[in-house]
C-alpha positions in Angstrom: -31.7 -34.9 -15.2 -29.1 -35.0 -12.7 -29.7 -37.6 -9.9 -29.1 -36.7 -6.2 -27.8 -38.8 -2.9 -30.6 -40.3 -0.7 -28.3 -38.2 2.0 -29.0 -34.9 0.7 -26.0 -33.6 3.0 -23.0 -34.9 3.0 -19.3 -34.0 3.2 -16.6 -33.9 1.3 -13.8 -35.1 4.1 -11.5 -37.7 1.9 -8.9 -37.7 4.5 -7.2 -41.1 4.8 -8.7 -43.4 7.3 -5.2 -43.5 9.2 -4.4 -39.7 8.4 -4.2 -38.9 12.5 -2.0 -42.0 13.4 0.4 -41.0 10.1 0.4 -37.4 11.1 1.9 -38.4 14.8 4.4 -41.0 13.2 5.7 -38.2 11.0 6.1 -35.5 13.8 7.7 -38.2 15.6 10.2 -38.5 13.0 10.8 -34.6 12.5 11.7 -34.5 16.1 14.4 -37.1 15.7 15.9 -35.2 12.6 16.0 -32.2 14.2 18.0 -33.0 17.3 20.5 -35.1 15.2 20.8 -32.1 12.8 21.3 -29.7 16.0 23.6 -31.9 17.8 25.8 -33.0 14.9 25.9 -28.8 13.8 26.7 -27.9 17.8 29.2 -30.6 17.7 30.8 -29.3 14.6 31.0 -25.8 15.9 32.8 -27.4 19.2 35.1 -29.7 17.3 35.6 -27.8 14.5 35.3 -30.8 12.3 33.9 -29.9 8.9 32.7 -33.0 8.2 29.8 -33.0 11.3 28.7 -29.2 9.8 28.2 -30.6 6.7 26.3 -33.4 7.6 24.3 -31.7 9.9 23.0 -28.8 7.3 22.1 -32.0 5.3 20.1 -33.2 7.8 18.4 -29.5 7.4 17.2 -30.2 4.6 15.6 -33.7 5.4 13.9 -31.9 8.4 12.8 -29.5 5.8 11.1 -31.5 3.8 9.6 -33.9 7.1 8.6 -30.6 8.2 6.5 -30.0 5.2 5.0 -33.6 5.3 4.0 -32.7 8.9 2.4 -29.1 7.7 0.5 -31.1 5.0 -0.9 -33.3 7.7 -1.9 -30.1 10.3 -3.5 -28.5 7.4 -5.5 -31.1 5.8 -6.9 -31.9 9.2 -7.9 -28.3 10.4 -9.3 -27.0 6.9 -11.1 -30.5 6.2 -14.3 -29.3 6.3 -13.9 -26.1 4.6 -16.5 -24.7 1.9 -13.1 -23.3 -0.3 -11.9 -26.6 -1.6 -14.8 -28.2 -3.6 -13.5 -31.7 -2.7 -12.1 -31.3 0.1 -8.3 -31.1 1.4 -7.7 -35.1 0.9 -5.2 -34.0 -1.8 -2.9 -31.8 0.3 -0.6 -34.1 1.3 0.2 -35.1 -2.6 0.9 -31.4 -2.6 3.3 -32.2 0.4 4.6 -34.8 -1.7 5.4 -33.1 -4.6 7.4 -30.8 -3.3 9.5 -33.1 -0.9 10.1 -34.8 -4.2 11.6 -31.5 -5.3 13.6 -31.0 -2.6 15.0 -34.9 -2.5 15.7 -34.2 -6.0 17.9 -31.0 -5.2 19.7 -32.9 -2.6 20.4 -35.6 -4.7 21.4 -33.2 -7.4 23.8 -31.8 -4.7 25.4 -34.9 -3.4 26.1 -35.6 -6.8 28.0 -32.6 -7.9 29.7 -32.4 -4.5 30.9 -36.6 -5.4 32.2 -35.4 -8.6 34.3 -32.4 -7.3 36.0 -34.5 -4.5 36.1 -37.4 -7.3 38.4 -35.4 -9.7 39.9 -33.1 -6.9 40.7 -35.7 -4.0 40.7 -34.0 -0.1 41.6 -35.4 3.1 38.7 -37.3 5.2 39.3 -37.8 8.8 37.9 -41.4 8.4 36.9 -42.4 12.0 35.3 -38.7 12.8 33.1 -39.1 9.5 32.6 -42.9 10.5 30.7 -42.4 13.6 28.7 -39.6 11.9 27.8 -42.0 9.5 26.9 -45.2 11.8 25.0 -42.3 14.4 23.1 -41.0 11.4 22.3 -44.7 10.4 20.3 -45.4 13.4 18.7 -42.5 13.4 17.4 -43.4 9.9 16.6 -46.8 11.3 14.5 -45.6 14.3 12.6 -43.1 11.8 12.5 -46.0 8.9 10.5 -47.9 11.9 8.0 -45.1 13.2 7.0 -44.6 9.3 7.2 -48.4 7.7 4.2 -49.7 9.5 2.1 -47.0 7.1 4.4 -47.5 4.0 4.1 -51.0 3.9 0.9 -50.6 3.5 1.5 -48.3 0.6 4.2 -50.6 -0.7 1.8 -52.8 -2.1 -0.4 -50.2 -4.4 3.3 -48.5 -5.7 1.2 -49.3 -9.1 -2.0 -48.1 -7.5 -3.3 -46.8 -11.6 -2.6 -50.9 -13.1 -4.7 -52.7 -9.7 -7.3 -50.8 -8.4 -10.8 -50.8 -9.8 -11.5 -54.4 -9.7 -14.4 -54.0 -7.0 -11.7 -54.5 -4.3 -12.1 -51.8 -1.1 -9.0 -51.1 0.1 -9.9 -50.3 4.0 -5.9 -49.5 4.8 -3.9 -46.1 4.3 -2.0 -47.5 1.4 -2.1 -44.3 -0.6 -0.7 -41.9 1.2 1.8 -40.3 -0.8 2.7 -37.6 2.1 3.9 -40.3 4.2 5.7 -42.3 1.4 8.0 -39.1 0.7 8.5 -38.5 4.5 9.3 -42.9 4.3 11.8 -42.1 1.0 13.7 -39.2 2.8 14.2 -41.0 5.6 15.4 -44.6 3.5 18.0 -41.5 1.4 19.7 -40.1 3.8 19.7 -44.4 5.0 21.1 -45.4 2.0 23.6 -42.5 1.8 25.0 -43.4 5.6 25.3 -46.9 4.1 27.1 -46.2 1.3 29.6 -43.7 3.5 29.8 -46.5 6.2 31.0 -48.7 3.5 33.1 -46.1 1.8 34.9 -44.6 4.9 35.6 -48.3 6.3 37.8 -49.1 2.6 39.6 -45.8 2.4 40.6 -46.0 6.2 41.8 -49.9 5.9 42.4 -50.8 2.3 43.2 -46.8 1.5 40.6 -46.8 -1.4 39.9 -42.9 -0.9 38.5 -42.6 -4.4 35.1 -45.1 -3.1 34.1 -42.6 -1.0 33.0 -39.6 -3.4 32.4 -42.9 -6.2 29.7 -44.2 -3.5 28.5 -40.7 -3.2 27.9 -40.5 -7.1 25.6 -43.6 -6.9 23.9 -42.5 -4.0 22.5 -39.3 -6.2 21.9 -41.3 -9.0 19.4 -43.9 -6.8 17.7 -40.7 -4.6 16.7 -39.2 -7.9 15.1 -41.6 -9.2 13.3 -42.2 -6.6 12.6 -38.8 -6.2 11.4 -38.4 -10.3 9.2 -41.3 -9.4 7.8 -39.9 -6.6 7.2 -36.7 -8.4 5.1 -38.4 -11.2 3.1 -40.4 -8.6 2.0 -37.5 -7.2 2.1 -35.0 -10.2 -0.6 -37.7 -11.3 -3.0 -37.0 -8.5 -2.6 -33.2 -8.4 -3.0 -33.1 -12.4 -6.5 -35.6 -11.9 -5.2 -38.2 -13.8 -8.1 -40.3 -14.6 -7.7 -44.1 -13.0 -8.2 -46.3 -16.0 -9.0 -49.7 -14.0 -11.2 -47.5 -11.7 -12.8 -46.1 -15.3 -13.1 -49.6 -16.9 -14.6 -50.7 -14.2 -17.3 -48.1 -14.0 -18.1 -48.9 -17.8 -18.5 -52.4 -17.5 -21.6 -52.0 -14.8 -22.9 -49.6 -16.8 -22.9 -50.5 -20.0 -22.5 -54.4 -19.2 -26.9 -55.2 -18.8 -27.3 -53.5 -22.4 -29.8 -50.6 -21.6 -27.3 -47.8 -21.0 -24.4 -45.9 -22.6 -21.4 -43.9 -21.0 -21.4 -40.9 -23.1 -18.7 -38.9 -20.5 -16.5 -39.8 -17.7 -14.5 -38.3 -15.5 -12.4 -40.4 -12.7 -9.9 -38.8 -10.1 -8.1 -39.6 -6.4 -9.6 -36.6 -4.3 -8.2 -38.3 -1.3 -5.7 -40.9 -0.3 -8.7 -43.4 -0.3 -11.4 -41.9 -2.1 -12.1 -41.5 -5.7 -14.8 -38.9 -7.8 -17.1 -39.9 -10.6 -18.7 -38.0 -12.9 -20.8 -40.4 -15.2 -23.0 -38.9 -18.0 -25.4 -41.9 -19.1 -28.2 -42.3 -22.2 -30.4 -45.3 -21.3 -33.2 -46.4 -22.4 -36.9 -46.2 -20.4 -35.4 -49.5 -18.3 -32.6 -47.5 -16.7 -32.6 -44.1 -14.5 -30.1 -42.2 -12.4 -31.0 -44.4 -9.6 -30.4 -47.5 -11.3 -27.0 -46.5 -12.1 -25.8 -45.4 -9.1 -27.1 -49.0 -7.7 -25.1 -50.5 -10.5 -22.0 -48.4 -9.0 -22.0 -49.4 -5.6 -19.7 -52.3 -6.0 -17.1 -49.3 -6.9 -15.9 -48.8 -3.4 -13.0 -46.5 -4.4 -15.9 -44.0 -5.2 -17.0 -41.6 -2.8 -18.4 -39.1 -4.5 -20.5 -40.0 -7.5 -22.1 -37.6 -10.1 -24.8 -38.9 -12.3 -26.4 -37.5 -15.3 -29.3 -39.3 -17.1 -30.7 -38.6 -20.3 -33.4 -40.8 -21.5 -32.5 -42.0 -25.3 
């Protein structure tokens, strides 16, 4: 016998509880991108300086992936309620996530290769051109860093989200939102890579150390993709409905903890950056029922949609 809600109707919006204020933070930050990236490519065109082109086709490709992290938002939002996704479009932006981690990975992939060509086949850098490239991308970086940190450091503390959660603790906050923790890595990348040129371009223009700047370049790639490989398993996780052990554990031990019921089946998975779903198949004896068990669940905040199935023993 399958138990039903005392709220026959319900919903099936897992949206996190700061996806609007997220959304506008991340459009926010696209906008910034994309005039630096159209300003630094016009300015290339002008000055014929190879060096702004490049960076600003860079820049492309960290508005491309924003851009996606902004679609994700828009279209979570407008299809929330729709009857075509069982459980709801909370898991779009994970989606989003993935595949900025793909594409952070390719540009890391590509700074790296492009490092290891200058590296072995040294050109000329016109050192104070690329410097204030570097210094105006920086604080770009910076200004978008800001607009997305107040949501990240939320996430910050749940990077290990599958080791804490399930202990009976409600986490009110948007500290799962993987969509705004790729837009929040992009934008700390292309950071870190302005740092590391700042740094770079400062040595070969004073102490003539002209190798640092394609060897800084190698280490940037080598720190974006990893971030970008764990990114993509953080949200591969979610998309693949890896089962939350803590959340799991946790649901066995109310179950199972008074004596008078058995878990014979669970299933556990994020539909949402807040929101978990349970499916719990149960054999109890006479003392227990399908209501009793889903009183025994309530302390389970990170469920918000919960399946139970009772068969007597």
């Amino acid at each position: 016998m399958k138990s039903t809600h005392v709220n026959y109707l319900h919903d099936h919006v897992f949206l996190g509880s700061a996806h609007d204020e997220n959304a506008r933070r991340t459009l926010w930050v696209v906008a910034l991108t994309v005039v630096m990236m159209v300003a630094e490519i016009t300015a290339g065109y002008l000055t014929g300086s190879m060096a702004l082109l490049a960076d600003g086709f860079h820049m492309a490709t960290h508005a491309g992936a924003l851009g996606i992290a902004a679609a994700a938002y828009g279209y979570a939002k407008r299809n929330a309620s729709s009857q075509r996704y069982s459980f709801g479009t909370g898991k779009v932006g994970d989606l989003g996530g993935f595949a900025s981690a793909l594409i952070l990975g390719m540009v890391s992939l590509g700074i790296g290769v492009e490092s290891v060509m200058r590296l072995l086949q040294p050109t000329d850098v016109q050192f104070g051109t690329a410097t204030l490239i570097a210094i105006a991308g920086l604080i770009v970086n910076i200004v978008s860093a800001l607009l997305l940190g107040h949501g990240h450091s939320h996430g910050h503390d749940h990077d290990h989200d599958q080791d804490q959660e399930g202990h009976g603790h409600h986490h009110a906050h948007h500290g799962n939102d993987n969509n705004l923790r790729s837009a929040y890595v992009h934008v700390i990348a292309d950071a870190l890579t302005s740092v590391l040129a700042i740094a770079a371009l400062l040595a070969g223009r004073y102490l003539g150390w002209v190798w640092l700047d394609p060897a800084m370049g190698i280490v940037g790639a080598i720190v974006i993709a990893r971030w970008a490989w764990t990114l993509m398993g953080v949200t591969a996780g979610v998309l693949l409905d890896q089962t939350d052990a803590h959340v799991a554990e946790e649901i066995r031990q109310l179950v199972e903890e008074p004596g008078d019921a058995t878990i014979t089946d669970l299933h556990v998975w994020r539909v949402g950056p807040q929101a978990h779903a349970a499916i719990v198949s149960v054999l109890g004896a006479a003392t227990a029922n399908a209501d009793s068990i889903r009183e025994r669940l309530q302390p389970v905040h990170e469920v918000r949609h919960l399946t139970v199935e009772f068969r007597p023993a």
